[in-house]
Structures are given as structure tokens and as C-alpha cells.
C-alpha positions as CSV (number, residue, x, y, z in Angstrom):
1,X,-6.3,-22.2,18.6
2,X,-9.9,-23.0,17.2
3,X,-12.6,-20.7,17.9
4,X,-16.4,-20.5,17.0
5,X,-16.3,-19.3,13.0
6,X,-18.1,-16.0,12.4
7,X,-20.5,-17.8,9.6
8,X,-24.2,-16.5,9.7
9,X,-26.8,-17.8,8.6
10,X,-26.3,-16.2,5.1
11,X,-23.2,-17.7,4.5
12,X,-24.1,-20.7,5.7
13,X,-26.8,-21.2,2.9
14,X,-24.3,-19.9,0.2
15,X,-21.0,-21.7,1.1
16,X,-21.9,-25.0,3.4
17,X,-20.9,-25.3,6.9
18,X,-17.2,-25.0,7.8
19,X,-14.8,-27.5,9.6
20,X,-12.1,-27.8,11.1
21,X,-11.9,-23.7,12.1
22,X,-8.5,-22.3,13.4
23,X,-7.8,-18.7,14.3
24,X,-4.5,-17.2,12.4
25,X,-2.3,-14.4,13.6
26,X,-3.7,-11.0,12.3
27,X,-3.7,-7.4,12.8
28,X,-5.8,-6.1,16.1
29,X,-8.1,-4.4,13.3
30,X,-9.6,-7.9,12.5
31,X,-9.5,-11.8,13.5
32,X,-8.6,-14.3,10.7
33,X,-9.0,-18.1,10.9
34,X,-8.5,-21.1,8.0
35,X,-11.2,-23.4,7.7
36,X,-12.7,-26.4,5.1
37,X,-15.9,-25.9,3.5
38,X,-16.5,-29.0,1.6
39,X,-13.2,-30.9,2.0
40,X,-11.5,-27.3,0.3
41,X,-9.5,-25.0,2.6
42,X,-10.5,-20.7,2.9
43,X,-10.1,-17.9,5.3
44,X,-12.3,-16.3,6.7
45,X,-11.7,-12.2,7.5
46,X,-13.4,-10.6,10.1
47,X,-12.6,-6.8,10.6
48,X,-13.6,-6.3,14.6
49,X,-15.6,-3.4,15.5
50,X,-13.1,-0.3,15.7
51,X,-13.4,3.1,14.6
52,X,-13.6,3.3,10.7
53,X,-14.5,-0.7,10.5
54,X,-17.4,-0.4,8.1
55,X,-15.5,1.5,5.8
56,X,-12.2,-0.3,5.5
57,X,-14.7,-3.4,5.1
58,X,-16.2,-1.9,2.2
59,X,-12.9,-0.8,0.7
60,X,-11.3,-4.3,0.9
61,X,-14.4,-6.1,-0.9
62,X,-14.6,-3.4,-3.6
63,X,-10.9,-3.7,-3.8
64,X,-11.1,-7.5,-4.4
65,X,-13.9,-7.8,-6.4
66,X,-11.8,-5.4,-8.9
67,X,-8.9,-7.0,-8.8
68,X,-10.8,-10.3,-9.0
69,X,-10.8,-9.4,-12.7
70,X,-7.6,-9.8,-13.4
71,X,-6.1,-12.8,-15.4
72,X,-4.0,-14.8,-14.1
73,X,-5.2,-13.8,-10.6
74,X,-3.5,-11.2,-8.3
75,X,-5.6,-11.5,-5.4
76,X,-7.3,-14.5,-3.9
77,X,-10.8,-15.7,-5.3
78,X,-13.7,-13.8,-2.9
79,X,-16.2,-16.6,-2.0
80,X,-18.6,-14.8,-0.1
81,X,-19.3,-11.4,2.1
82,X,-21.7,-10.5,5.3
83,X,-21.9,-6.7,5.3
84,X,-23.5,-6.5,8.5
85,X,-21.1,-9.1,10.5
86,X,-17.6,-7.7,7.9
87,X,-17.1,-10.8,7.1
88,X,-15.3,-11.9,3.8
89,X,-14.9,-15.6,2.8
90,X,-11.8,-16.4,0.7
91,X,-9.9,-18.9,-1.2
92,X,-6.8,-19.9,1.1
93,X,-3.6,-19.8,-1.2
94,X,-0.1,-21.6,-0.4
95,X,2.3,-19.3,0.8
96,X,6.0,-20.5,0.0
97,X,9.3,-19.2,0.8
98,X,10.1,-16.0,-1.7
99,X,12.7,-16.3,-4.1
100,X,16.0,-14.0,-3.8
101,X,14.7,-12.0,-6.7
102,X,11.2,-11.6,-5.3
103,X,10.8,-8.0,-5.4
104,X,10.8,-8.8,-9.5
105,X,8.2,-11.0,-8.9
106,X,6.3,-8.2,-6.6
107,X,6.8,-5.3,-8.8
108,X,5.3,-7.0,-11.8
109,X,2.1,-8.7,-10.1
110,X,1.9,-5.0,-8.3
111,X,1.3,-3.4,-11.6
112,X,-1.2,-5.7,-12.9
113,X,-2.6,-5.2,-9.9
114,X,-3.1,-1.2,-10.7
115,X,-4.1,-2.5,-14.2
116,X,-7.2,-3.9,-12.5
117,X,-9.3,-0.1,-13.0
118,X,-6.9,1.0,-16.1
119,X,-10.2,0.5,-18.4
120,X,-12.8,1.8,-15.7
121,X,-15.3,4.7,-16.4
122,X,-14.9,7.3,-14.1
123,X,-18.0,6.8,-12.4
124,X,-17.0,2.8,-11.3
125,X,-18.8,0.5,-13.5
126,X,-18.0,-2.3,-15.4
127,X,-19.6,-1.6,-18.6
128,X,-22.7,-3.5,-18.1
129,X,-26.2,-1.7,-16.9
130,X,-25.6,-2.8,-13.2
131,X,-28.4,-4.9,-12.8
132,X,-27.1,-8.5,-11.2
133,X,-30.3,-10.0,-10.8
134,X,-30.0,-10.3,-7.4
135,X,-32.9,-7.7,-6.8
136,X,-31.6,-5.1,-4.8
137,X,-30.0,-2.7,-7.9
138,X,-26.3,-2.3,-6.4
139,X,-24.5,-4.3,-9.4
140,X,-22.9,-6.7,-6.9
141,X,-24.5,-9.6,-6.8
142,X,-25.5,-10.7,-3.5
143,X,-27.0,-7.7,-2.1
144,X,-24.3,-6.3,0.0
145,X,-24.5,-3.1,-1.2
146,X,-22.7,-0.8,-3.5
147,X,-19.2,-2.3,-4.3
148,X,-17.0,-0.9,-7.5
149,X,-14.6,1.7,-7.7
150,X,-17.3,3.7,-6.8
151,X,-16.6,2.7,-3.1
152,X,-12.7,3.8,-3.5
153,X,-11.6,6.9,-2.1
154,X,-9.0,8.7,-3.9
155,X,-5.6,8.4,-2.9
156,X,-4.3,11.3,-0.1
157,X,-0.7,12.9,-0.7
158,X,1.4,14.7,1.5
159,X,-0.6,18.1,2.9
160,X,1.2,21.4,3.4
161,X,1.7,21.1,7.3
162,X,4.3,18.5,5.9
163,X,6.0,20.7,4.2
164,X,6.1,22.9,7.1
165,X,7.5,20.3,9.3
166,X,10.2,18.7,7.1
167,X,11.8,22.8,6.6
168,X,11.4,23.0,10.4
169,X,13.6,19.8,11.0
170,X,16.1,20.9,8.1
171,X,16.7,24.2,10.2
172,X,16.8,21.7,13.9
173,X,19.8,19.6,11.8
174,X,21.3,23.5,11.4
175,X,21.3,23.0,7.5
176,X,20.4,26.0,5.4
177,X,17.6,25.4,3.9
178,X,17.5,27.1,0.0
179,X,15.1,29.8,-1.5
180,X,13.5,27.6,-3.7
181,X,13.1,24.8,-1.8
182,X,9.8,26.1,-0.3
183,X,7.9,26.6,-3.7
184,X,9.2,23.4,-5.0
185,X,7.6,21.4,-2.0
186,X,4.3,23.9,-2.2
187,X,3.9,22.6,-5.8
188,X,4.8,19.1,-5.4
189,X,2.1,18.9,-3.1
190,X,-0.3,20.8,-5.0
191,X,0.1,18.6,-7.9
192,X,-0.1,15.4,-6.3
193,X,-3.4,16.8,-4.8
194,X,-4.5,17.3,-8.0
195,X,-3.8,14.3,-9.4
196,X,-6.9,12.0,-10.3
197,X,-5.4,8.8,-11.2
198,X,-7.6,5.2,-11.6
199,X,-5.4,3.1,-10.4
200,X,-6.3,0.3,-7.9
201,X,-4.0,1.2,-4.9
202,X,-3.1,-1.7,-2.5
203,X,-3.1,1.2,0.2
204,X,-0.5,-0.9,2.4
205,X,1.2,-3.0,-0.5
206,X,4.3,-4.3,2.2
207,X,6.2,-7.5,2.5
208,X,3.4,-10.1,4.2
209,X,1.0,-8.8,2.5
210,X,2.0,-10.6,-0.3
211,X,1.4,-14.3,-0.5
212,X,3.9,-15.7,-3.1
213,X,2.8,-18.5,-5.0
214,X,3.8,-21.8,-7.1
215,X,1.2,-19.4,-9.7
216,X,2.5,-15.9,-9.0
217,X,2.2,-13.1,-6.2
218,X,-1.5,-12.6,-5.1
219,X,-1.6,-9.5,-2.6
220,X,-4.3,-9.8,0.6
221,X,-5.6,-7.3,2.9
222,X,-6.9,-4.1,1.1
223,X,-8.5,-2.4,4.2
224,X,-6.0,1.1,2.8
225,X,-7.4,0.5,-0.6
226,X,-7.6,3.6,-2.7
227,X,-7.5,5.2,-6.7
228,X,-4.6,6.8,-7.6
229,X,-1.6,7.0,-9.7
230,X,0.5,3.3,-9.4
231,X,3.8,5.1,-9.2
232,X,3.0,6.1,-5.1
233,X,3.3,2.4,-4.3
234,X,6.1,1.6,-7.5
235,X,8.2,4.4,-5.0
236,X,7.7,1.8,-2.1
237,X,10.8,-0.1,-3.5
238,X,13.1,3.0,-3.7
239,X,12.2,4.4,-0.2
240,X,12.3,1.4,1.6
241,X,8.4,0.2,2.2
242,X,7.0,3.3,3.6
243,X,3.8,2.3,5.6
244,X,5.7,-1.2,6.7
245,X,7.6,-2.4,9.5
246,X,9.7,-4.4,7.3
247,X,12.2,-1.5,5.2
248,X,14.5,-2.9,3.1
249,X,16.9,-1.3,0.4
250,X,17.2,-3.9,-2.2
251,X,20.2,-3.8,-4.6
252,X,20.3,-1.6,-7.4
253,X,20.1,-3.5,-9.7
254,X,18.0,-5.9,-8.6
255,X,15.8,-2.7,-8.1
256,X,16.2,-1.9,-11.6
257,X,15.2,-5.1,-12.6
258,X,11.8,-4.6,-10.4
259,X,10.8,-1.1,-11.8
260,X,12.0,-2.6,-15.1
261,X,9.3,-5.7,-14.7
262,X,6.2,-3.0,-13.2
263,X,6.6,-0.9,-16.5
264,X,6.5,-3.8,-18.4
265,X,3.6,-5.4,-17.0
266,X,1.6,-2.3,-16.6
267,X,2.5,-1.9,-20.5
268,X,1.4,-5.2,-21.6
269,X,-1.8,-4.6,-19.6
270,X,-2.6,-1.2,-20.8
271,X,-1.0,-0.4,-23.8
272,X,0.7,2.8,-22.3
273,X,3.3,4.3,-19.9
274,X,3.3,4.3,-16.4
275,X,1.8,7.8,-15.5
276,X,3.4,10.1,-13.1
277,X,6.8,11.0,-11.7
278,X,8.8,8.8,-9.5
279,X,10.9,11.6,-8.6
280,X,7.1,13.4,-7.1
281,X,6.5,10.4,-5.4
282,X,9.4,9.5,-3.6
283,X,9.6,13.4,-2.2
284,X,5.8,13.3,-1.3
285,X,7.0,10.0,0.6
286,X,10.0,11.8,2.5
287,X,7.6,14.6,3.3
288,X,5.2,12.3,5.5
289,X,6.4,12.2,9.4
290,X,3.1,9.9,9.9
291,X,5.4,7.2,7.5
292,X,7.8,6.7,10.7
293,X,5.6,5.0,12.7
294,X,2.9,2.1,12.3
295,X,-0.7,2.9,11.5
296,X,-2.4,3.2,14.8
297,X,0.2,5.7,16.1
298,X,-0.6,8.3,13.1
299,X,-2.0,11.6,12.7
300,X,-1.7,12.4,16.6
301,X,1.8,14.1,16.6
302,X,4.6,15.8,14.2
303,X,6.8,13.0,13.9
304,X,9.5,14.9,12.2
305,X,9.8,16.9,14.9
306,X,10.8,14.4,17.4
307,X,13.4,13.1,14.9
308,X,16.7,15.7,17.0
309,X,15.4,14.4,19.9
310,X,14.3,11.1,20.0
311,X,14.4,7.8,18.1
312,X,12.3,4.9,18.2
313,X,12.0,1.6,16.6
314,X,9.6,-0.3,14.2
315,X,10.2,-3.3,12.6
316,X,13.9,-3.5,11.3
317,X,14.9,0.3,11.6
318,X,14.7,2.5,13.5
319,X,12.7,6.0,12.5
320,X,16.3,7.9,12.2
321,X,17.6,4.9,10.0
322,X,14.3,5.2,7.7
323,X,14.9,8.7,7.4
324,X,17.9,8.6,6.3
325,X,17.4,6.3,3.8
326,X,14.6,8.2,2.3
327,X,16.9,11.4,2.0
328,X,19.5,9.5,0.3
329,X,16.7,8.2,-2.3
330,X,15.4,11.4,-2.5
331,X,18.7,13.2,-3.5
332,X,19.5,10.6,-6.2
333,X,16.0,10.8,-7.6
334,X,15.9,14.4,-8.1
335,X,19.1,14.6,-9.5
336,X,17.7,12.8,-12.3
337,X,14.4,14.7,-12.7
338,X,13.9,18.7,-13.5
339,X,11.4,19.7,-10.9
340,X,12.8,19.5,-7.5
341,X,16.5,20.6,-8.4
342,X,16.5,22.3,-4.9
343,X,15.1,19.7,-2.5
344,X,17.7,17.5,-4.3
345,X,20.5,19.5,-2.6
346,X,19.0,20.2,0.7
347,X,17.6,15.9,0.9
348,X,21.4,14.9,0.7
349,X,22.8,17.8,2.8
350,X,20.0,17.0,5.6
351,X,21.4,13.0,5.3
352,X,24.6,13.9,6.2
353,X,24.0,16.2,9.2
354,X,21.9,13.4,10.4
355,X,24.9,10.8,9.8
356,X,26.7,13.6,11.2
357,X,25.3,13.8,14.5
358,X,24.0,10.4,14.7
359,X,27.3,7.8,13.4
360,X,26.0,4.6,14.3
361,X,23.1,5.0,12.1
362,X,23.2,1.5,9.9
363,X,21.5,1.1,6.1
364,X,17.9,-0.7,6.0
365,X,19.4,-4.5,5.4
366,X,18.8,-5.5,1.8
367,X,16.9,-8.5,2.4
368,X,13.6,-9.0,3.1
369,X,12.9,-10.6,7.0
């Protein structure tokens, strides 16, 4: 379908006039179309005028311009931004078919990725006195404004109404929920609150958003985009993709071959360990009902609490069928780790009053759509 290309006058003078303009399936939170400018193909992102549009604009340039460091590339080159119209200008990259293995693939580009800020100040900048000679002071560039970590909000963890919820759907299961289990769940969310990691979160790293390459992954839409600690999204291949309609529970060991490959990389790009505890993350994933249902529907309702009463699907699961599989994550995880010794007995026996009650309930499949 060809539409008229949301090119002002700005970009105009910067990039050339496009050709040969057609609109691409998106989101409703923006319109995308492929174009030529000069004989070479881009997209072209508009984010439509929606609650929150200026500020998930913002977050996906600064998110791109940081990751635009990194070499070889994990993101697409950024051509060119309008502020006031959200438009972004980008180099179009050649999607192929991912391999069997691609979560190895995934997992490694994801952590260079998160490498992007390893080597950031705290206060956003690049090292250099932020003076870009465009005239305007912001460091960018092109006079858009402030862009830089800066812009980055820090990553939001699980809240203590979750905790609250997840006890109050152990007790609709009728599973005994033990002592400890409350103070483990109080601290786990107390320390991920705390946390103040720099890490250059995707904010919705799932299966599509990741354009595989004859080069290597390059990841595309950073409207989430936030600082944190990497191992939040590193937990997306243990619990299934939480924030995505596509779950899948890969293999173990191809999923030990995938954290195996983020460590790595995230080694060779930073000289240290991967911070944090999987164990942590995964729980602080199983505590958020809001990861049952796609982004628009979220923070209206306690979606845990509809869970004995009511299932509904999204993408290849259903919500039961996602819960489920996080419990069963979550009870291995913490039988590994030291801090959460009693959510690792009430996550498994929750799974099987669930399985229980509910027998037809089916795996995620262990491919990717």
C-alpha cells in the first residue's frame, strides 16, 4: 500500500527526496513504510500521536544512537530524526529466515547490545564536552534535543502489590503458602528496586524484533528502552519471552548454549561478569500479572487474579500455559540459588495444582513461529 511519506522539510534537506514509498505492517503505536532515497532502500518510523508518544520517541532515538556505537552493528544505522513530526529515518536491513540455533545467535548480539552503556558515566555522556557544533548545546548533533543515556529511564521491577497478588492466587490454587515465602518476595523486590544498573535495555527484546542478518542480529524498535541490569532480558529465554506474544521454551541445551554465548560476549565486551542474579530475575518475572497480556491491556487489572477463573489467549499460549511455564522455571532456578529457597517450593507446588485442575494445559512449543 503506498502512502504520502512523513518527510518534512528538514529531512528533506538532510537525506534527498524519497521514492518509491510503501507502508509496512506495524504496531498501532506507529506507521512504518520502506522507501529509496538515492537508489538505497530505508524505513522510515513514525510513532502516531498516542498517550506517551513523545517519550517513547525520545527513548528509541537515544536508544539507537547508543547502541549505534557498537562494532559490528546491533542495531540499524539512524539516518536522520524530526522531533516534532517522531520521525526516525533508518537503514533498511535484510531480514532472512533464522537459523535452528538462533536464540545463540540472539543471546550473544543481545549482550553486546547491553555492552552499548557498559563504559558510560553516570550522568550519560560520551566522554567528550558535548558540544556537536550544531549550535544548540544538546551533544546530538542535529538539534533535536537532548539524546544520551541521559534520556533513559531506569528499568522498573516487580512492585509489592505483585507480591500481594501472586500469595493471593497461591491460596485461590488451595496451596499452602510457607512462612518465609513473604519476606523472600519483599526482599527480592526491594533489591531489584534498588538496583542501578547501566545497561542498555531493549525494553521489549522479543522474537520480531529481531532482524537476523547475512552480518548478525540487529534488534529494531526501542520505544521500552531503559538502564538496567542485562540479566532481566538474559531471563527472557528461561521464562519464555515475557512481554511477547510469541513464548517459546527452547531446549536445554540449546538454552545453555544461548546464556553460554551472552556471558561470553558481554565478557569480551567488558572485561567482567554478567552482574546480577538470574534466579532474582526470573522470580521478579513470575511476579508480574501485567506479563500475561500484551502492552496496551496492562496496568488496568490484577491479572493474576483472573488466572482460577478465566483464561485467555495471546500469541501461542494461552495466560494459564505461560504461567505455568514460568513456575516450572522458577522452581528449577531457585533450586540452584540460595536466596529464594522458599518460593522454590511453593513455584513448583503452585505448577502442579494448576496442572492439577487444569490437564489439558500444553508446554510453550519449542520453536520459534
Amino acid at each position: 500500500m503506498r502512502s504520502r511519506l512523513p518527510l518534512g522539510e528538514k529531512l528533506r534537506d538532510e537525506l534527498g527526496t524519497p521514492r518509491r514509498g510503501r507502508r509496512l505492517g506495524s504496531s498501532p503505536r506507529s506507521r512504518v513504510w520502506r522507501a529509496e532515497l538515492a537508489g538505497t532502500p530505508v524505513v522510515v518510523k513514525q510513532l502516531v500521536d498516542a498517550p506517551e508518544a513523545d517519550e517513547r520517541y525520545a527513548r528509541e532515538v537515544a536508544a539507537l544512537r547508543l547502541a549505534g556505537r557498537v562494532d559490528p552493528p546491533v542495531v540499524p544505522t539512524l539516518l536522520g530524526t524530526d522531533a516534532r513530526e517522531r520521525v526516525l529515518v533508518l537503514e533498511y536491513v535484510e531480514h532472512r529466515p533464522p537459523r535452528e540455533e538462533w536464540i545463540v545467535d540472539y543471546a550473544g548480539a543481545l549482550a553486546r547490545l547491553h555492552a552499548a552503556t557498559s563504559g558510560d558515566a553516570d550522568d550519560g555522556d560520551d566522554g567528550d564536552d558535548g558540544d556537536d557544533g550544531d549550535g544548540d548545546g544538546d551533544g546530538d548533533g542535529d538539534g533535536d534535543g537532548s539524546v544520551g543515556s541521559d534520556v533513559l529511564p531506569a528499568w522498573s521491577g516487580p512492585a509489592h502489590t505483585d507480591v500481594d497478588s501472586f500469595l493471593a492466587l497461591a491460596q485461590a490454587l488451595g496451596v499452602a503458602v510457607p512462612p518465609a515465602v513473604r519476606g523472600e518476595l519483599d526482599d527480592l523486590v526491594d533489591r531489584t528496586s534498588r538496583a542501578r544498573g547501566r545497561a542498555l535495555l531493549h525494553g521489549d527484546p522479543c522474537p520480531g524484533n529481531d532482524m537476523h542478518t547475512d552480518d548478525g542480529v540487529r534488534f529494531i524498535d526501542f520505544e521500552q528502552a531503559a538502564l538496567g541490569d542485562g540479566i532481566v532480558e538474559l531471563a527472557y529465554l528461561r521464562v519464555g519471552f515475557p512481554t511477547c506474544w510469541c513464548v517459546t521454551a527452547p531446549a536445554r541445551p540449546l538454552l545453555e548454549a544461548a546464556e553460554a554465548a551472552y556471558r561470553d560476549a558481554w565478557r569480551r565486551a567488558t572485561g567482567t561478569d554478567v552482574p546480577g542474579d538470574l534466579a532474582d530475575a526470573c522470580a521478579g518475572w513470575l511476579l508480574r500479572g501485567d506479563a500475561l497480556v500484551q502492552r496496551a491491556e496492562r496496568g488496568t487489572t490484577d491479572r493474576l487474579a483472573l488466572i482460577p477463573h478465566q483464561d485467555w489467549e495471546w500469541g501461542t499460549v494461552t495466560a494459564r500455559q505461560r504461567l505455568v511455564h514460568r513456575l516450572g522455571v522458577v522452581g528449577r532456578v531457585t533450586a540452584q540459588e540460595g536466596r529464594l529457597p522458599a518460593l522454590g517450593r511453593l513455584a513448583p507446588a503452585m505448577r502442579e495444582a494448576m496442572l492439577t485442575r487444569w490437564p489439558a494445559l500444553q508446554p510453550p512449543p519449542a520453536r520459534r513461529p
